[in-house]
C-alpha positions, 0 to 999 in steps of 0.5 A: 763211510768210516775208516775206523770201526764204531763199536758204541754198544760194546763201550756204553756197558763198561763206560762209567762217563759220557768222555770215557764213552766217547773220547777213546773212539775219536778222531773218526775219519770219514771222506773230507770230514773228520770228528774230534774234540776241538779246543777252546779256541776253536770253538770261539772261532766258530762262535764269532764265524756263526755271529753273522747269522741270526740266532733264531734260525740256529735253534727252535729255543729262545736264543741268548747271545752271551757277551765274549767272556761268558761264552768262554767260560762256559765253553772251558767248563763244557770241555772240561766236565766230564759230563758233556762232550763237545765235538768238532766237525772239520773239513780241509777248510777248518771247522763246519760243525760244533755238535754236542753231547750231554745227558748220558744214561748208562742203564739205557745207553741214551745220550742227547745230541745237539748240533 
């Protein structure tokens, strides 16, 4: 249950950006987990917690490990494009989730969701 309303269908009309869509309803508070946009270092914290498990359980594609470097600097560019929104979800404990949301269309108000 959320504690703030979630009114996406009226947004997607006037949003000309997947930010301008997304970034005005955040943080969205729910029982023990809230969604935000996190920042650069918390997402290569997360990086490093997920290298434990095995790439190939994480995602049905071929999975590629970048080194360190790389991974950064495509995390900034994905923070920073205006074009992709990556989301954060956070419990008392710190990060669970990294979810993130790209190829906005505004004519049918589909985005596509990875997690």
């Amino acid at each position: 249950r959320l504690h703030r309303p979630f009114c996406l269908y009226r947004r997607c009309i006037v949003a000309n950006t997947l930010k301008e869509l997304i970034l005005p309803l955040l943080p969205l508070e729910g029982e023990g987990l809230f969604l935000r946009q996190p920042t650069l270092g918390e997402l290569m914290g997360f990086r490093d917690a997920a290298k434990q498990d095995d790439p190939a359980d994480m995602t049905c594609r071929p999975a590629v490990v970048h080194p360190e470097e790389i991974a950064r600097r495509n995390l900034a560019r994905r923070l920073e494009s205006s074009d992709c929104v990556l989301l954060g979800a956070f419990t008392e404990t710190g990060m669970a989730a990294r979810i993130s949301l790209n190829d906005y269309n505004p004519r049918n108000r589909s985005v596509e969701m990875g997690y």
